[in-house]
C-alpha positions as CSV (number, residue, x, y, z in Angstrom):
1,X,-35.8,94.4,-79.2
2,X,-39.3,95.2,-78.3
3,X,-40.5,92.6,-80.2
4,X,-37.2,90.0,-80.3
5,X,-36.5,90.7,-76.8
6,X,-39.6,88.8,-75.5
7,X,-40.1,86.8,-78.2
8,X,-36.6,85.2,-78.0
9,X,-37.3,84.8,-74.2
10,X,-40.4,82.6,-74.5
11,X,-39.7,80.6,-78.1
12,X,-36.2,79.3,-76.0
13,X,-38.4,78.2,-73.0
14,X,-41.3,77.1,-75.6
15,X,-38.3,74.8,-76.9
16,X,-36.8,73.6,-73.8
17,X,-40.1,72.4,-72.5
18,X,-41.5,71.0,-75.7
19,X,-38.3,69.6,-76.4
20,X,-38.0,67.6,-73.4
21,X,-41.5,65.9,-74.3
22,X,-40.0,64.1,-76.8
23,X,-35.5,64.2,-76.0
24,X,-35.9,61.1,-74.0
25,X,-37.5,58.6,-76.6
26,X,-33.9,57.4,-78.2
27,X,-31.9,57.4,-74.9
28,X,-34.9,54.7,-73.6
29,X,-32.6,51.5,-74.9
30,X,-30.0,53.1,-72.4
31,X,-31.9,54.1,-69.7
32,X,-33.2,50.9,-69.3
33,X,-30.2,49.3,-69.0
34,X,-28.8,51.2,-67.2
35,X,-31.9,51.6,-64.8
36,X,-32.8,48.0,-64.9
37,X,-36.3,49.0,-66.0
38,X,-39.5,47.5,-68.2
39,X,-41.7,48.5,-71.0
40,X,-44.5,50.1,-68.1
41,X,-41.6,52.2,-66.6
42,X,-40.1,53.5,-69.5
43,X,-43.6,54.7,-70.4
44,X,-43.9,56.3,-66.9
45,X,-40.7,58.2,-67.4
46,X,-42.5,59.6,-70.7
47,X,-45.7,59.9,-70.1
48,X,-45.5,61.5,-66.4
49,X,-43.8,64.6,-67.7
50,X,-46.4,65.0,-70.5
51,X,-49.5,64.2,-67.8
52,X,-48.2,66.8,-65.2
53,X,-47.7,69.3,-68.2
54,X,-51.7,68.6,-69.1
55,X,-52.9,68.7,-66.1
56,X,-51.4,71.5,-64.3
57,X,-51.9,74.0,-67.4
58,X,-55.2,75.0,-66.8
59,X,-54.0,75.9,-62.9
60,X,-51.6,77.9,-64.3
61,X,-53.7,79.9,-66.8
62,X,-55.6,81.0,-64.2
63,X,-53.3,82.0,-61.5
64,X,-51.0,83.7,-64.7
65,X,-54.6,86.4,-65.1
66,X,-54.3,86.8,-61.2
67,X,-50.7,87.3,-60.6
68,X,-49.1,88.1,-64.0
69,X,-47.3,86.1,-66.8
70,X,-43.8,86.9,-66.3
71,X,-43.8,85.9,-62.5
72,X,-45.4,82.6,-63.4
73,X,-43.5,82.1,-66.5
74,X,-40.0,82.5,-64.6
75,X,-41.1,80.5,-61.8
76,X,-41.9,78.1,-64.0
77,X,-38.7,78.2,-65.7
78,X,-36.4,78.2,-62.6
79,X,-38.3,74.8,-61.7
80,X,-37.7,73.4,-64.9
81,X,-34.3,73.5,-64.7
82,X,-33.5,72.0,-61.3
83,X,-35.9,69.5,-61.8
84,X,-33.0,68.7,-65.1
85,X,-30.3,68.3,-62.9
86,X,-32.1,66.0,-60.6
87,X,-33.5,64.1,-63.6
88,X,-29.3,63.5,-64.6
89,X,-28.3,63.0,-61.0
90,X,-31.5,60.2,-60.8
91,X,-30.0,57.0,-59.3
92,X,-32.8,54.8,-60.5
93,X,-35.6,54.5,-62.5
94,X,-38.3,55.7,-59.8
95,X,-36.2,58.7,-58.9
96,X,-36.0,59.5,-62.9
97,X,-40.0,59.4,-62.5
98,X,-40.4,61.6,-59.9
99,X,-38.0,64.2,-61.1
100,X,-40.0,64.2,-64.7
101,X,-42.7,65.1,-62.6
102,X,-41.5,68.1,-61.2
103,X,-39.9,69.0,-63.8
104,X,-43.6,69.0,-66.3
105,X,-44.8,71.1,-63.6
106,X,-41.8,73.8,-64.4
107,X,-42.9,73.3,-68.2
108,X,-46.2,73.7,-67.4
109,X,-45.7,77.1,-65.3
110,X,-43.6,78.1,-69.0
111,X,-46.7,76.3,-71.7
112,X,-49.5,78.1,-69.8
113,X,-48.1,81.6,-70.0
114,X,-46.5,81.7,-73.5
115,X,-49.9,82.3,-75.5
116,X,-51.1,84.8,-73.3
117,X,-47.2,86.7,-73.1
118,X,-47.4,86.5,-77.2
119,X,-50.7,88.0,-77.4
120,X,-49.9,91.0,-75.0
121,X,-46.4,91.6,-75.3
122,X,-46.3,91.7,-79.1
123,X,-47.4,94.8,-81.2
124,X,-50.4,93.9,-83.1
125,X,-48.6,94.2,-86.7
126,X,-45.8,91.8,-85.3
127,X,-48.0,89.5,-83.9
128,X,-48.2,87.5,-87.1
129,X,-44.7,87.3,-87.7
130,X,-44.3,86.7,-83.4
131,X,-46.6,83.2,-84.0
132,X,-45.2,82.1,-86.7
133,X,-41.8,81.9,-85.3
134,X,-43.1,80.5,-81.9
135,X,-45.4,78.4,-84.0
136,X,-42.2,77.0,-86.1
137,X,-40.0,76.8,-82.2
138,X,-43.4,74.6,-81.3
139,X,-43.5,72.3,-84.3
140,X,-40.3,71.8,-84.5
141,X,-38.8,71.5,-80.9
142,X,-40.4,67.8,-80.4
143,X,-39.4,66.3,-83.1
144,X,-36.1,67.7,-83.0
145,X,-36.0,66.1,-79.4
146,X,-35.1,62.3,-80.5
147,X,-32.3,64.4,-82.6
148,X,-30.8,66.2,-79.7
149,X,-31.5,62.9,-77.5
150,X,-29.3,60.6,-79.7
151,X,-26.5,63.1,-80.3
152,X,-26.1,63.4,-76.7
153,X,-26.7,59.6,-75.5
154,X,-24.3,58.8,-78.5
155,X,-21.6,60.6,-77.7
156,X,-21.7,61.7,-74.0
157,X,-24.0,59.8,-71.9
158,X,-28.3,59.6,-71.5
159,X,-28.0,62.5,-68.0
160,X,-26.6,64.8,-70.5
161,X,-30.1,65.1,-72.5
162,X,-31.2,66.8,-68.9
163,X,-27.8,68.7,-68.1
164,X,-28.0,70.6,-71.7
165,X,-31.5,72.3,-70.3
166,X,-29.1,73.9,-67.5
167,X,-26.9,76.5,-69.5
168,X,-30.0,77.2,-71.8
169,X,-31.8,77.8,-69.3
170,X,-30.4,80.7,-67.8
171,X,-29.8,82.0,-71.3
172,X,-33.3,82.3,-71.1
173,X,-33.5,83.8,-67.5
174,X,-31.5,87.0,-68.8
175,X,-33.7,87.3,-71.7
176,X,-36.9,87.2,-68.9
177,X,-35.6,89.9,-66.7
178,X,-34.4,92.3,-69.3
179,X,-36.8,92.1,-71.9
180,X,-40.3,91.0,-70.8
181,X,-43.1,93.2,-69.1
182,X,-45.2,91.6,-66.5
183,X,-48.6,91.6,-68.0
184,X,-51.9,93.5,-66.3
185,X,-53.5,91.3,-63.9
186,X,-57.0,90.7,-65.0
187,X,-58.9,88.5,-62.5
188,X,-59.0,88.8,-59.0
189,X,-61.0,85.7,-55.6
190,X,-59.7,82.9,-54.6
191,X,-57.6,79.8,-57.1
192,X,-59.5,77.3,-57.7
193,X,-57.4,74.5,-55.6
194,X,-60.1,71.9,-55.5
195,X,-60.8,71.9,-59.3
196,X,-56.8,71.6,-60.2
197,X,-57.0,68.3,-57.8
198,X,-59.9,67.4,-59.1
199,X,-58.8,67.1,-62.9
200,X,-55.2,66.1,-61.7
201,X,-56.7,63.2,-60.0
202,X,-58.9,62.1,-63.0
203,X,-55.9,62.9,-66.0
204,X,-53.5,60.5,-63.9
205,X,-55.8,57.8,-62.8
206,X,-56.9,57.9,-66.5
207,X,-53.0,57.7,-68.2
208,X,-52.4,55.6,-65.6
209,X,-55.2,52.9,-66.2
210,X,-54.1,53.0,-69.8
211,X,-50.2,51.6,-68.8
212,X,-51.4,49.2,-66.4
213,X,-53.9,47.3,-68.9
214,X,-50.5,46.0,-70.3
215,X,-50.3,43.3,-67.3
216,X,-53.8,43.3,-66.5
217,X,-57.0,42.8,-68.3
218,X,-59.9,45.5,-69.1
219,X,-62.0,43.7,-66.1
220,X,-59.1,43.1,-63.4
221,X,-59.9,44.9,-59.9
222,X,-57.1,48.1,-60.5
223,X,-58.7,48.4,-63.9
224,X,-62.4,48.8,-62.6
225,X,-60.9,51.0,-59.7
226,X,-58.8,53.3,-61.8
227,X,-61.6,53.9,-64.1
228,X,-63.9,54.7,-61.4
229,X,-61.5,57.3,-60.0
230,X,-60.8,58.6,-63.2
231,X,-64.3,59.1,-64.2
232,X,-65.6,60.2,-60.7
233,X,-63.1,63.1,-60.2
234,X,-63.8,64.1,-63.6
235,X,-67.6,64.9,-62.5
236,X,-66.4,66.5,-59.8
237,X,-64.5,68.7,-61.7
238,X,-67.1,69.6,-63.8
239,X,-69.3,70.4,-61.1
240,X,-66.9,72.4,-59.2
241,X,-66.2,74.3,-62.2
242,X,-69.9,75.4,-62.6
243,X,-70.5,76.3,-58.8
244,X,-66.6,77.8,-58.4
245,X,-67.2,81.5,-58.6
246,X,-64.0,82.2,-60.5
247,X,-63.2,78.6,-61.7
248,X,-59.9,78.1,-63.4
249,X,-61.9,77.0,-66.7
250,X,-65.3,78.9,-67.8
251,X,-66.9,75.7,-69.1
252,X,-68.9,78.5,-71.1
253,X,-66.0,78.6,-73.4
254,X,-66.9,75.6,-74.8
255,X,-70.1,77.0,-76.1
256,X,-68.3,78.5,-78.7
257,X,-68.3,75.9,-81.8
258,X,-64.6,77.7,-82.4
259,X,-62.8,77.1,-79.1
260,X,-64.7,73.2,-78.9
261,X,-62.9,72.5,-82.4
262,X,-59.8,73.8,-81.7
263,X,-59.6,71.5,-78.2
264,X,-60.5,68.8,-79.7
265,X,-58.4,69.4,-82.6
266,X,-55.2,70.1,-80.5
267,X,-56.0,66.5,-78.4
268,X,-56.1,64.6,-81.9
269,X,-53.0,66.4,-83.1
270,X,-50.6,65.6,-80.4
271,X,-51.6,62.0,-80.1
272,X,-51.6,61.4,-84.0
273,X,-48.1,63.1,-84.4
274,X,-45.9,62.3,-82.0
275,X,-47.2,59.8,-79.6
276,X,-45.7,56.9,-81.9
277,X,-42.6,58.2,-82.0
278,X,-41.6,56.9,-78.5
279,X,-41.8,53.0,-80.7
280,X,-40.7,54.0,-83.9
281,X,-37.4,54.4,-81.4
282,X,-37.2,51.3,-80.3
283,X,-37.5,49.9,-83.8
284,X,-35.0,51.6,-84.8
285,X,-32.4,51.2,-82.2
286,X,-33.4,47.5,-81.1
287,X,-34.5,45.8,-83.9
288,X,-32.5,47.7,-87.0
289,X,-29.9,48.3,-84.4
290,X,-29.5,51.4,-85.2
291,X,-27.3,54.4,-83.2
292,X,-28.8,56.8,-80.9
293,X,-27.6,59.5,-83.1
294,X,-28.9,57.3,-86.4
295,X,-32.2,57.0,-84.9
296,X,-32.4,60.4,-84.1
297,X,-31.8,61.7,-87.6
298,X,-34.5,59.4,-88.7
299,X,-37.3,62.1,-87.5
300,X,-34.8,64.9,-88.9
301,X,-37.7,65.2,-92.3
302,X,-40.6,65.5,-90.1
303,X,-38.6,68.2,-87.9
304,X,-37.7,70.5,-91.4
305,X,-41.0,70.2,-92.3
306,X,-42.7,71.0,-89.8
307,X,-40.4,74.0,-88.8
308,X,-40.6,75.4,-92.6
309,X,-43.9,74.6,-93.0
310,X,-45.0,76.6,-89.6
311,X,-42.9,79.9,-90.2
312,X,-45.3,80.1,-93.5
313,X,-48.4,79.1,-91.8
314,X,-48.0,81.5,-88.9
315,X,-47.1,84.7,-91.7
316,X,-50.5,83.8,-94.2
317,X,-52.5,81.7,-92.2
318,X,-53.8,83.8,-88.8
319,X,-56.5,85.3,-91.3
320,X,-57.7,81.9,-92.0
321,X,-56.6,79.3,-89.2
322,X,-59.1,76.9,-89.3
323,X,-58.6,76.6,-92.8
324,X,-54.5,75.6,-92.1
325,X,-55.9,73.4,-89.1
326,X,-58.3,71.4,-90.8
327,X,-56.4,70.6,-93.9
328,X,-53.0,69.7,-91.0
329,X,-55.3,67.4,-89.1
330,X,-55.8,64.9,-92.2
331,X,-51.7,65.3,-93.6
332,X,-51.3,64.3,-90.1
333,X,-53.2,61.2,-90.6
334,X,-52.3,60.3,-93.9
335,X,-48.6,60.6,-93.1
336,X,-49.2,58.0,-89.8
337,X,-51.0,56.0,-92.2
338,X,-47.9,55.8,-94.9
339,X,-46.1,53.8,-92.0
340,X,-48.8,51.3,-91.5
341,X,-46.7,49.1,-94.2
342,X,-43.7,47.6,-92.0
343,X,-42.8,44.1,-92.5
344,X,-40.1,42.0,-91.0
345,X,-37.6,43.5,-94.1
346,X,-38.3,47.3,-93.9
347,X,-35.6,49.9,-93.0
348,X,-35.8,52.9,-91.7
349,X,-36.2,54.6,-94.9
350,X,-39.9,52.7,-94.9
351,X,-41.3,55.5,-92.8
352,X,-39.5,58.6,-94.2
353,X,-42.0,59.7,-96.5
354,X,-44.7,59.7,-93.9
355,X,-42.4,61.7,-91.6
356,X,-42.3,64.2,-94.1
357,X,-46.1,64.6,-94.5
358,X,-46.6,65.3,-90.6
359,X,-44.3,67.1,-90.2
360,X,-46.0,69.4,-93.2
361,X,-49.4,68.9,-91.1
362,X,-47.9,69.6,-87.7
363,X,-46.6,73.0,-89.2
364,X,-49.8,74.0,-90.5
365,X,-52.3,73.2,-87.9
366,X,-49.4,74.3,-84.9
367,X,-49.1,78.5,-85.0
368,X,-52.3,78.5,-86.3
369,X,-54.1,76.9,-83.3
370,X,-52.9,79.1,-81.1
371,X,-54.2,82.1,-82.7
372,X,-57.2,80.8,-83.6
373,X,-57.9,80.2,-79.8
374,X,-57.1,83.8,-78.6
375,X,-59.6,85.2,-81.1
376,X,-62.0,82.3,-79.9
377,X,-62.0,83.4,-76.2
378,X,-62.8,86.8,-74.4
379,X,-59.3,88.9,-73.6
380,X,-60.1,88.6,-70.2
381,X,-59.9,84.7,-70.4
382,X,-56.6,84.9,-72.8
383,X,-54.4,82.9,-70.3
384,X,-57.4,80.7,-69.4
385,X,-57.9,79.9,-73.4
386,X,-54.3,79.1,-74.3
387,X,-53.8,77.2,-71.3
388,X,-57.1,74.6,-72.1
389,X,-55.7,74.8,-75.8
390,X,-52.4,73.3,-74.4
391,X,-53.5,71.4,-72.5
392,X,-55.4,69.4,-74.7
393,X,-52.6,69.0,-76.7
394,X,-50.5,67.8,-73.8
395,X,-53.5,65.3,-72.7
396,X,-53.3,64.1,-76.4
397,X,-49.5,63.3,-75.9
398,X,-49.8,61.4,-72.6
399,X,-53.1,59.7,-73.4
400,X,-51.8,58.7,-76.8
401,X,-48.6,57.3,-75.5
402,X,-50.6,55.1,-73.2
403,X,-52.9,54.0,-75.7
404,X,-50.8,53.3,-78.1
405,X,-48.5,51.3,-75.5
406,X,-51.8,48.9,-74.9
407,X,-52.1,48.4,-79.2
408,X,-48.5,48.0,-79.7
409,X,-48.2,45.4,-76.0
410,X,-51.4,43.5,-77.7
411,X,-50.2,43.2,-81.4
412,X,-46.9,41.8,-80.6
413,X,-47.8,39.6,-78.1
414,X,-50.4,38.1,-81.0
415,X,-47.7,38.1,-83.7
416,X,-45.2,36.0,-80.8
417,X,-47.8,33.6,-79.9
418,X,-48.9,32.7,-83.6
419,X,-45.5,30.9,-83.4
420,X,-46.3,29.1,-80.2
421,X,-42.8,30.1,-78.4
422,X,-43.3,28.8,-74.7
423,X,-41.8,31.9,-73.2
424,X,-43.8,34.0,-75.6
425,X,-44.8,36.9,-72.5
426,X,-40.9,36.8,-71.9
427,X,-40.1,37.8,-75.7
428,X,-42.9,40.5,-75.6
429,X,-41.7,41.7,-73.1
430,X,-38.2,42.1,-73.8
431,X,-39.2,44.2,-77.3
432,X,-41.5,46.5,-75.2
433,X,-38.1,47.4,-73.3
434,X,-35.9,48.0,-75.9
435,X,-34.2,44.6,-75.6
436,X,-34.4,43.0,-78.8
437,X,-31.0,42.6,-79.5
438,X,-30.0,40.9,-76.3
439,X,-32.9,38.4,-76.8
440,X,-31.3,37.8,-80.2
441,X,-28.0,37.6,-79.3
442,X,-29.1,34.3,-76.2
443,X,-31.4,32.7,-79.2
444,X,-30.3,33.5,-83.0
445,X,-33.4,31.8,-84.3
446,X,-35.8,34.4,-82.6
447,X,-34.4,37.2,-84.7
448,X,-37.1,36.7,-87.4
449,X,-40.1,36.8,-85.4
450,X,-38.6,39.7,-83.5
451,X,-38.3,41.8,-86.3
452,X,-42.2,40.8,-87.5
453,X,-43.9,40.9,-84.0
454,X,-42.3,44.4,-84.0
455,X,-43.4,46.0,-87.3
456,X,-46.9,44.2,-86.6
457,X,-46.5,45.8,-83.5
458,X,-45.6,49.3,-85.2
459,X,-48.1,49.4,-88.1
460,X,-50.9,48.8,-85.6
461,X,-50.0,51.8,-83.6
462,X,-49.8,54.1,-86.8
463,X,-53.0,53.1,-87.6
464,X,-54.6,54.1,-84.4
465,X,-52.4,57.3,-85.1
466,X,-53.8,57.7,-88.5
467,X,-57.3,57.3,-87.4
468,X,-57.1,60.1,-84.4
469,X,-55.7,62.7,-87.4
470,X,-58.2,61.9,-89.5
471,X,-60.8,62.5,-86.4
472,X,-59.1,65.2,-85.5
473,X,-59.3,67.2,-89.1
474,X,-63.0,65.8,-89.1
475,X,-63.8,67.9,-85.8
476,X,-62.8,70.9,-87.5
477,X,-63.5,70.6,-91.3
478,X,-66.6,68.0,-91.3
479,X,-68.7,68.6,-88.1
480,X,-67.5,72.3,-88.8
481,X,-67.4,72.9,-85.1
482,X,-64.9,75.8,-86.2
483,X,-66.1,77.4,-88.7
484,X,-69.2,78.1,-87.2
485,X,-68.1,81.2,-85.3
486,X,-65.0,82.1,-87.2
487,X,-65.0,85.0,-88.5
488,X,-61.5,85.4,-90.2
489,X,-62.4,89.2,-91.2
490,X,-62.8,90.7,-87.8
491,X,-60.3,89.1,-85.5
492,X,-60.1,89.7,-81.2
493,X,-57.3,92.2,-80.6
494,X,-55.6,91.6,-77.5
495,X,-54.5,94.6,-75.8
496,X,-50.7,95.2,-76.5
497,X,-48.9,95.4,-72.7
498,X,-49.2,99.0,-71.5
């Protein structure tokens, strides 16, 4: 079990966390309902989970080289799952919100640790096999969220997509304590507290601008504000990294053409992949009226795919990763672009083929990454390197969920008002909730532009999906900001735990 024991123990909190991400994007139709909430909230009880994920990572990488993985990573774990049960217990829609919250934090404690645990708790000729399986848990474990989300909202009730994190949980607890090592302690001074409030503060005003923009315009007052802040406590990170004598990110790191690639690379992938996902749900459930457990299985292809896909990357592809990265990026695109081409008639078969092609990018470009940014980064800045990694990802996920909420908000209010309805704000409205049907069901004669203002709605946000993958693959195979360092033939080691 030397090799199992820890690698069991961080692939079942890799999937909890990653998991969770996505599990909530088919119970939406019921928790609004139930929770009496709109389009802006549903996106907060989304995209504030992924936002504290992003922007606590890079905290967390830091303090894991002061005070050890393992004690980080089981913190993080134990806040995780009480954060679940408050999520199910949640009364309404703003206590649902806050508990996400603390429950990305737990996730994030668990996501900044698990590269740096894998690269030091691993024997060097398992570590291949050791990413490829936590590379397959990783691609896999969001899609198959919306699975696990409509078995369990179909059949039980939407709290029990949070109450299943409990028992696994402490599954993963005994795995913790008996199998993994607490890893050396490689830094030592002070955390850098102002520069994890600093990029907090700009990451949420920046998301948060993003959701707003849906009821007001690009020049409204909280627009203009929200930017300000977003943009000002972004220099003052910056600059409090650079004077910060041990900052919790070396900006140096992104000298290297390699590391720059791979960030930008994991931003792009995130957003393009999954970040659509959360309307493709409502599609399916409000306007096809589909079942939560239907609509789950929809994103069943892109889960296989990506899960098969990644155990093979992650055995043949750490000698070449940015070759599996940059050829994922652009499947990633080209599958967001194959379901561009809704109309008011498509089913859900319409956007299975796509599925299948990102899910076959996802698996590629996922256990690769990771590896590629350990041997991108000094050992000494392992936890610091997976954690930025991650948490471009993660800032991909929330940024793309709110940019993609302002495309799909714009294109279906368009496609309502070329039919001059006079409540036309009301009916956009109602389909950015998940309320489709019930619109239908007060006025038959909507049902017809419903179903076209929402696959309008949907091919637009693909598009924008398609066009990040394509950037994405183009920051690592075009601008070559990879391959410029990699040297494939001499890769870091990573010293194995003593």
């Amino acid at each position: 079990m030397r090799t199992w024991g820890p690698l069991i123990a961080i692939c079942l909190g890799t999937f909890l966390l990653l998991t969770d991400v996505t599990i909530v994007t088919v119970a939406l139709p019921a928790i609004a309902k139930d929770l009496h909430s709109g389009m802006a909230d549903l996106e907060w009880a989304v995209d504030i989970y992924a936002l504290a994920l992003a922007a606590l990572l890079l905290g967390v990488g830091s303090s894991a080289d002061r005070f050890g993985c393992r004690k980080i990573y089981a913190t993080g774990l134990a806040t995780f799952a009480g954060a679940s049960l408050a999520c199910a217990l949640s009364p309404d829609i703003a206590a649902l919100i806050v508990a996400r919250g603390v429950q990305g934090v737990g996730a994030a404690a668990m996501l900044g640790t698990t590269i740096a645990l894998l690269g030091t708790c691993v024997e060097d000729s398992e570590r291949g096999l050791a990413f490829g399986v936590w590379g397959a848990t990783s691609a896999s474990a969001v899609a198959v969220g919306p699975i696990a989300g409509g078995l369990l909202t179909e059949h039980g009730d939407w709290r029990w997509i949070f109450l299943i994190n409990l028992p696994i949980s402490v599954v993963a607890a005994v795995f913790v304590i008996r199998y993994v090592k607490e890893t050396p302690k490689k830094r030592t001074g002070r955390l850098d507290v102002l520069g994890v409030l600093a990029f907090t503060v700009a990451a949420g005003a920046a998301t948060w601008l993003l959701i707003r923009v849906h009821g007001n315009s690009w020049t409204s007052a909280t627009t203009l504000i929200l930017g300000a802040v977003a943009v000002g406590a972004f220099v003052v990170f910056v600059v409090v990294e650079r004077l910060h004598p041990d900052p919790m990110l070396d900006l140096s790191l992104f000298r290297s053409p390699a590391f720059s690639g791979i960030a930008v690379a994991g931003f792009f992938m995130q957003a393009a992949a999954f970040a659509y996902l959360l309307f493709t749900s409502l599609w399916l459930q409000s306007v096809l009226k589909l079942g939560p457990v239907d609509a789950g299985l929809v994103f069943l292809p892109l889960s296989l795919a990506a899960f098969l896909t990644a155990i093979l990357a992650g055995r043949f592809g750490q000698r070449s990763p940015y070759l599996f990265i940059g050829a994922g990026l652009p499947l990633i695109g080209a599958g967001a672009l194959a379901q561009t081409f809704l109309t008011a008639r498509s089913t859900a078969s319409a956007v299975l083929p796509g599925m299948i092609v990102v899910g076959i990018g996802v698996g590629l470009a996922t256990p690769t990454m990771s590896a590629a940014a350990l041997s991108a980064a000094p050992a000494d800045r392992g936890g610091m390197a997976g954690a930025a990694v991650n948490t471009f990802r993660q800032l991909g996920y929330a940024v793309g969920i709110a940019l993609f909420g302002v495309v799909f908000d714009a294109r279906v209010r368009s496609a309502v008002d070329r039919h001059g309805l006079a409540d036309a704000d009301t009916v956009a409205a109602a389909l950015g909730s998940g309320q489709a049907q019930p619109l239908i069901a007060r006025a038959p004669s909507l049902e017809g532009v419903v179903r076209e203002a929402f696959a309008a709605g949907l091919d637009a946000t693909c598009l924008v999906a398609a066009i990040a993958g394509f950037i994405g693959g183009a920051s690592v195979l075009g601008l070559a900001l990879v391959r410029a360092s990699a040297d494939p033939k001499r890769p870091r080691r990573v010293p194995p735990c003593p």
